[in-house]
ZALUMSE-651514 format. One line per field, with one value per residue: residue number from 1; y, x, z of N, C-alpha, C, O in turn. Coordinates in steps of 0.1 Angstrom, whole numbers, plus 5000, padded with zeros to 4 digits. Atoms other than C-alpha are relative to their C-alpha. Last residue first. Layout:
k NUM ...
npy Y ...
npx X ...
npz Z ...
capy Y ...
capx X ...
capz Z ...
cpy Y ...
cpx X ...
cpz Z ...
opy Y ...
opx X ...
opz Z ...
This chain:
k 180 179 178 177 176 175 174 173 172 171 170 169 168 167 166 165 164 163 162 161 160 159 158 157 156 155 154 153 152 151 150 149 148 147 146 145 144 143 142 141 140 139 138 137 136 135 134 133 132 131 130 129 128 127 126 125 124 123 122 121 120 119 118 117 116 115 114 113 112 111 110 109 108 107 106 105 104 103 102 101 100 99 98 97 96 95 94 93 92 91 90 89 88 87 86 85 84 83 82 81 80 79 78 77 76 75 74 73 72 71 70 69 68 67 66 65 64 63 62 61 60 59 58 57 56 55 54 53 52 51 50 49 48 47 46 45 44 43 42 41 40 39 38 37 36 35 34 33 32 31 30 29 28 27 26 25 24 23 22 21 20 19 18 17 16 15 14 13 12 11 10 9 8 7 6 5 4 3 2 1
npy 5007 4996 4990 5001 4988 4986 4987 5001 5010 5007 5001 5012 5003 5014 4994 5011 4991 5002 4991 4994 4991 4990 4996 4986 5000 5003 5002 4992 5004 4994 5013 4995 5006 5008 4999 5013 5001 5006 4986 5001 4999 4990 5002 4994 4983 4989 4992 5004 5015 5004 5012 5004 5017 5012 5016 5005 5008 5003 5008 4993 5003 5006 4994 5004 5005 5016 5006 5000 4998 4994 4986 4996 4984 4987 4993 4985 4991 4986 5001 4991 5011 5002 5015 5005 5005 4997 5010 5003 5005 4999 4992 5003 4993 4992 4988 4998 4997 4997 4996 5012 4990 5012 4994 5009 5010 5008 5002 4992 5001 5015 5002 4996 5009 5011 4993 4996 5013 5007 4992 5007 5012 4999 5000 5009 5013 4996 4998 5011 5005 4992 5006 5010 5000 5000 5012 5006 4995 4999 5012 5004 4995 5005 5012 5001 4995 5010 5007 4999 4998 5011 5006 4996 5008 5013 5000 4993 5013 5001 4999 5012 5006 5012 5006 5016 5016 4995 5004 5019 5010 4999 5012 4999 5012 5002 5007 5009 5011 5000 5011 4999
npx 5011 5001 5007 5002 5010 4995 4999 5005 4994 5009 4997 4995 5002 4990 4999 5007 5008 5000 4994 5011 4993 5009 4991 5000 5005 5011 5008 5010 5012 5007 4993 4989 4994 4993 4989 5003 5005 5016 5005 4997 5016 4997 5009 4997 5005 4988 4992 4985 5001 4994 5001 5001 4992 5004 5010 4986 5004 5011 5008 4999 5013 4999 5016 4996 5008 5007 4993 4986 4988 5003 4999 5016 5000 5009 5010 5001 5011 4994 4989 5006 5001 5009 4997 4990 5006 4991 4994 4999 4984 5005 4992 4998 4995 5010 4993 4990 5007 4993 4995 4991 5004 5001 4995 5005 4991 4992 4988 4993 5009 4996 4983 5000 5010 4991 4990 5005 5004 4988 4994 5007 4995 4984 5009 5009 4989 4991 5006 5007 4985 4996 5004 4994 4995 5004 4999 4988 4995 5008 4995 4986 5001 5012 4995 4988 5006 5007 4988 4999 5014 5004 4995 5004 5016 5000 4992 5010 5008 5010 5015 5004 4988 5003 4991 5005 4994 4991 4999 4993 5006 5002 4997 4981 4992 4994 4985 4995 5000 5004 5003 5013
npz 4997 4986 4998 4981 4996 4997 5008 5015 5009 5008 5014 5007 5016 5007 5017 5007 5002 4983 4996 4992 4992 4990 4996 4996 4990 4998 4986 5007 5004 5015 5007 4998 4983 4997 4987 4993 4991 5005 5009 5012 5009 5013 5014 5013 4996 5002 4986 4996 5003 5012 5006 5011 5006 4991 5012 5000 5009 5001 4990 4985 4995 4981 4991 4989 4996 5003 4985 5008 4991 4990 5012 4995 4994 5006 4999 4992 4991 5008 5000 4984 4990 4990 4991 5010 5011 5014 5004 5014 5011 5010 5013 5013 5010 4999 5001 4990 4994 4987 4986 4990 4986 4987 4984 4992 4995 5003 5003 5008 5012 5010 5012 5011 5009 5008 5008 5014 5007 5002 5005 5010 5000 5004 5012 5010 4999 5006 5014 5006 5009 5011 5006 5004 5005 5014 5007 5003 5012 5010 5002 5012 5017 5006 5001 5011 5007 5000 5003 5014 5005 5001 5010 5019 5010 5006 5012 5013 5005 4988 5011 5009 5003 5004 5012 5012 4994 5002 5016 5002 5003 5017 5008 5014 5005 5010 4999 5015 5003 5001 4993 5004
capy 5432 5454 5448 5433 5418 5396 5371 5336 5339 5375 5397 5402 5430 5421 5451 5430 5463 5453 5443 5413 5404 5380 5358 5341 5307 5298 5315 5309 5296 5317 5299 5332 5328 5347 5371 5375 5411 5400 5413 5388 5401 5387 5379 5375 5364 5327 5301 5278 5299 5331 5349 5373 5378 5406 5431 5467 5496 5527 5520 5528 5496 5506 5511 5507 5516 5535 5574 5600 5603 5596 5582 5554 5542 5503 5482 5463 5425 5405 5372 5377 5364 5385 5397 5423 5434 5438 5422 5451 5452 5468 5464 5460 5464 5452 5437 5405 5409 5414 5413 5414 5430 5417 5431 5411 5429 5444 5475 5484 5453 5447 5484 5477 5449 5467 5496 5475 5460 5498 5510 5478 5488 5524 5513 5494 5518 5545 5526 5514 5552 5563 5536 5548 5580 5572 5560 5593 5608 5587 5592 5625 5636 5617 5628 5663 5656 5640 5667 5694 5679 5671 5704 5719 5691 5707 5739 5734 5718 5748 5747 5752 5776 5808 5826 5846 5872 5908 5889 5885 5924 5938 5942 5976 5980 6012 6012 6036 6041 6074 6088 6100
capx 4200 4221 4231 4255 4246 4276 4259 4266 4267 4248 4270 4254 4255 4247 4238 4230 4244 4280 4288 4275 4295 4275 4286 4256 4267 4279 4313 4335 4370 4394 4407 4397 4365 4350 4322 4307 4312 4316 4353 4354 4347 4369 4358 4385 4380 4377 4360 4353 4321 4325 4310 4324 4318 4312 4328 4333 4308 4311 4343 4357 4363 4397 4393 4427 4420 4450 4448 4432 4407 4377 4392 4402 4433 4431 4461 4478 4473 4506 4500 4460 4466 4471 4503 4499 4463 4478 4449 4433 4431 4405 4414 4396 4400 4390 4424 4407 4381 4404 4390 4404 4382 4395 4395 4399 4408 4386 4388 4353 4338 4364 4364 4325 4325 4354 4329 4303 4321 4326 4296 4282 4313 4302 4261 4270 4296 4269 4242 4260 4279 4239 4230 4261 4244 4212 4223 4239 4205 4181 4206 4210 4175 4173 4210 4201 4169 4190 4216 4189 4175 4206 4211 4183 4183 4220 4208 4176 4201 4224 4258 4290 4311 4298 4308 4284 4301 4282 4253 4251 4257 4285 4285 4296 4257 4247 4223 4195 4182 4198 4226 4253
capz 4527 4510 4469 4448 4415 4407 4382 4392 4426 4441 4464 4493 4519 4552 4582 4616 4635 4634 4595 4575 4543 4525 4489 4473 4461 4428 4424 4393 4399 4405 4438 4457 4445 4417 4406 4371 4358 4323 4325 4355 4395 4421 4456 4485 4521 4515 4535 4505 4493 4511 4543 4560 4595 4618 4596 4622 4625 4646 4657 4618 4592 4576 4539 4514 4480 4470 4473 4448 4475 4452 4422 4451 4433 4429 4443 4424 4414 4395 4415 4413 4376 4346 4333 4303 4322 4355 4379 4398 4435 4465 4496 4529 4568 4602 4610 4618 4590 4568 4532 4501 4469 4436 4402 4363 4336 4310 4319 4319 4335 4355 4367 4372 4396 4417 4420 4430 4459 4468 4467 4490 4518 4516 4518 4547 4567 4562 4574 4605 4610 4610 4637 4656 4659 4662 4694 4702 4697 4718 4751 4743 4755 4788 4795 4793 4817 4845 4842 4847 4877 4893 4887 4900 4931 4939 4940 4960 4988 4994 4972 4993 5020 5017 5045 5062 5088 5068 5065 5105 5109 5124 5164 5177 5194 5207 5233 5235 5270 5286 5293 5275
cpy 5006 4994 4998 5011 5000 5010 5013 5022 5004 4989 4986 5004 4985 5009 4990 5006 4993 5004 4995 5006 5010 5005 5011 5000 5016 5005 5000 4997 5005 4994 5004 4989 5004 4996 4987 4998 4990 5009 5001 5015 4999 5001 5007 4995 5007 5013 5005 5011 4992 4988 4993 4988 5005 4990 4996 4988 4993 4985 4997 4993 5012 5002 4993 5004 4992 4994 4984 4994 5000 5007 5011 5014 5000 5012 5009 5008 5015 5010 5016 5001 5008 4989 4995 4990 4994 4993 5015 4991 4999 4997 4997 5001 4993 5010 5013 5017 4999 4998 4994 5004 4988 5007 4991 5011 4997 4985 4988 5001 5012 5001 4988 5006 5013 4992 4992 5007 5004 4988 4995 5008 4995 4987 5003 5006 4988 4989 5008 4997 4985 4996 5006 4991 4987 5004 4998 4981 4994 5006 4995 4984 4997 5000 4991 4984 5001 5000 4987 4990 5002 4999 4989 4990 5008 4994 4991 5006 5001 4985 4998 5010 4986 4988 4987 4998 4991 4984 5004 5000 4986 4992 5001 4982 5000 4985 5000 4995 4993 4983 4997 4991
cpx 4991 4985 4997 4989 5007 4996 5007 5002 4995 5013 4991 5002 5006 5000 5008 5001 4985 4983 4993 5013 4991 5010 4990 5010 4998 4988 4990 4991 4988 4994 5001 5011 5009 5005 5008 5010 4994 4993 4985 4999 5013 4987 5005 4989 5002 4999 5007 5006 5012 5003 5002 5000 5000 5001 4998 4992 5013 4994 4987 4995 5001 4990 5006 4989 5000 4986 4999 5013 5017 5007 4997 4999 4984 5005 4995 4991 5006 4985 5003 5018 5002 5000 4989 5005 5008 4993 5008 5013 4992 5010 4993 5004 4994 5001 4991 5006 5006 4991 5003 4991 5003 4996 4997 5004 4993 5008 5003 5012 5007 4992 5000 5011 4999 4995 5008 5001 4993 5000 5008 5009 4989 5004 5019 4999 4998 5010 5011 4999 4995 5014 5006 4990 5007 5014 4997 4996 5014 5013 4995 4999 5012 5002 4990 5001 5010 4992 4993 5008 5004 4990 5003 5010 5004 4988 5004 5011 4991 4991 4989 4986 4987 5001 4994 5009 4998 5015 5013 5003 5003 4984 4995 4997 5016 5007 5002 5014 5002 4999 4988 4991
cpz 5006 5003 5020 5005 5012 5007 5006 4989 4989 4991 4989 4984 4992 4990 4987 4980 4991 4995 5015 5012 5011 5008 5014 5015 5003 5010 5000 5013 5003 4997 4986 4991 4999 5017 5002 5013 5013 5015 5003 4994 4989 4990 4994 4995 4988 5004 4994 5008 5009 4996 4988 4995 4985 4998 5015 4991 4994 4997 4997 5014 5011 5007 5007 5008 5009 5007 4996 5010 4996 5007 5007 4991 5000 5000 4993 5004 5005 5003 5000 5008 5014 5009 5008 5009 4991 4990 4988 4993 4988 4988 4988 4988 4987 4987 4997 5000 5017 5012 5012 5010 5008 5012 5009 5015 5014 5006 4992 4994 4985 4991 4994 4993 4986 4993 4994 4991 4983 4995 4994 4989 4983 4993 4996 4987 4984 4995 4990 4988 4996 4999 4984 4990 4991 4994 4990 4997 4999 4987 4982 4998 4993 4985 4994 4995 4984 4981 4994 4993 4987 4988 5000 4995 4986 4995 4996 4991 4985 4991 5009 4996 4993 5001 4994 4994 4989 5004 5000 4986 4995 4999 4984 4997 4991 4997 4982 4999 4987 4990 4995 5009
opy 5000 4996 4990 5022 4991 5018 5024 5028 5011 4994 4975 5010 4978 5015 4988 5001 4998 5009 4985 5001 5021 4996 5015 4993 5023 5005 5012 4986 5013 4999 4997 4990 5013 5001 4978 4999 4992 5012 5012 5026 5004 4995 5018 4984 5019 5017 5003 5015 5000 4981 4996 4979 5015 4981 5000 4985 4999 4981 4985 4981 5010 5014 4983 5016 4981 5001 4980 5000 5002 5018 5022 5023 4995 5011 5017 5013 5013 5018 5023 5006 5018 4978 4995 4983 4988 4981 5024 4993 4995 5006 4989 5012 4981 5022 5025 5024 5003 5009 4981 5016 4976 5019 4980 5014 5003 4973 4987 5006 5010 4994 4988 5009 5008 4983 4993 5009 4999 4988 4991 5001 4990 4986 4997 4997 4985 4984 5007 4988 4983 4994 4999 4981 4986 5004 4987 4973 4991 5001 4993 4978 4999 4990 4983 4981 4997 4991 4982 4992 4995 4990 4986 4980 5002 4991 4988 5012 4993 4981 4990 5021 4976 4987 4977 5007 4985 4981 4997 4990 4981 4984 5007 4974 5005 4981 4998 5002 4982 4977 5006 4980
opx 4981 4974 5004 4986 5010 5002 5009 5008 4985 5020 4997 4996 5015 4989 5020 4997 4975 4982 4989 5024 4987 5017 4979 5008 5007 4976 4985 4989 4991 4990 5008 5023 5011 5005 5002 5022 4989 4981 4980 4995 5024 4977 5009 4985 5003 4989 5019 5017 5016 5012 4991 5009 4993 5003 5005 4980 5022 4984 4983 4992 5009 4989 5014 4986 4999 4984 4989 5022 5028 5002 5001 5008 4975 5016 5002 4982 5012 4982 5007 5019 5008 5004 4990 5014 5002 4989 5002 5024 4980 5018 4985 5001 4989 4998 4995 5004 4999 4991 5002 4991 5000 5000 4993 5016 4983 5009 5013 5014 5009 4993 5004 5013 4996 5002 5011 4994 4997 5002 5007 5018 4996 5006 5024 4998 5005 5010 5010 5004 4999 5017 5009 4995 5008 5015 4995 5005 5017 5016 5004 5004 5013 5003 4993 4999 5006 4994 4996 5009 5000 4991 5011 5005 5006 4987 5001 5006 4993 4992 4993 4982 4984 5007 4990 5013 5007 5024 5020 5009 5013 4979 4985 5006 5020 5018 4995 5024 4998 5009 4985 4995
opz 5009 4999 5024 4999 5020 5014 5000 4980 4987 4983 4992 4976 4995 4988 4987 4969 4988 4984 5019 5015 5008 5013 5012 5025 4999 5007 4998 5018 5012 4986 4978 4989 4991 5028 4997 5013 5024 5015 5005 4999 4990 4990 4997 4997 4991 5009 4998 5005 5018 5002 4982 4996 4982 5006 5025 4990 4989 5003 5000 5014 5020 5011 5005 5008 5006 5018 4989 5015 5001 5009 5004 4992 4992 5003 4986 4997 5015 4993 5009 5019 5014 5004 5021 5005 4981 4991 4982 4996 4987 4986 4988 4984 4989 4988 4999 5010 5026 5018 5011 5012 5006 5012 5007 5018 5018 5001 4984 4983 4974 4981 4983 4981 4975 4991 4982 4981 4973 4982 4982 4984 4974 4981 4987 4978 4974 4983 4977 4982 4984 4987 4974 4985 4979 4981 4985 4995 4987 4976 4974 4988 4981 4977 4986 4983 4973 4973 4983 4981 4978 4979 4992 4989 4975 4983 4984 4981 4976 4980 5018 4997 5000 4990 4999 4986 4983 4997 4993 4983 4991 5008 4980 4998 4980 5002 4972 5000 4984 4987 4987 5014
């Protein structure tokens, strides 16, 4: 043939193109979106840990003020241990045909149908416990009146402050507990 139309045998250039990555305006989006994500969680996962805080706290009060009204109901004398190394608490009742913190068994949580055994989660761990004569034990009387670990009769307001500045105190003399 003659004449001036050339045939080309080359492919087109789209047809050659190999991907090989992300173009610039892809990476930015998702930088972009990642940045943005992260804005908005940060706010929520630190309400998380304020929420295990407040939980922790009102659990921990609860409780104290559960072993203030088996002794009151029972009768016999309870005890709440705690651990603040081990990050834990228990909950005990004096045997009523052998009293003295000697012959103590654990509670059952009526709750969990389980002994009364709490293990502080990450959220929220003690930070100190505070107790007349450096103890880690308060008992409550029948009367509900709280005690030392010596059994004698406790004057001073008792404070168990968690992660988060969260105290509860137990009130000398009469018991009251409540969340600072």
């Amino acid at each position: 043939m003659t004449g001036s139309a050339r045939v080309s045998k080359r492919e087109p250039r789209s047809a050659h193109r190999v991907d090989r990555g992300f173009s610039l305006i892809e990476l930015i989006a998702v930088l972009v979106i990642t940045a943005v994500l992260s804005l908005a969680a940060g706010p929520v996962l630190s309400s998380v840990d304020n929420n295990r805080q407040a939980l922790a706290a009102s659990t921990l009060r609860r409780d104290l003020a559960y072993a203030r009204q088996v002794a009151i109901a029972t009768g016999t004398r309870s005890w709440v241990v705690f651990d603040a190394v081990g990050q834990t608490y228990e909950l005990y009742q004096e045997d009523p045909d052998n009293p003295g913190r000697a012959s103590r068994v654990l509670l059952r949580d009526p709750a969990r149908g389980k002994d009364f055994q709490v293990a502080m989660g990450s959220g929220a761990q003690l930070a100190s416990v505070t107790i007349e004569s450096d103890g880690d034990e308060i008992g409550f009387t029948y009367l509900g009146q709280p005690l030392l670990e010596d059994e004698s009769d406790m004057t001073q307001n008792a404070q168990i402050t968690l992660t988060g500045s969260r105290t509860i105190v137990v009130t000398g003399v009469t018991g009251h507990v409540y969340q600072q």
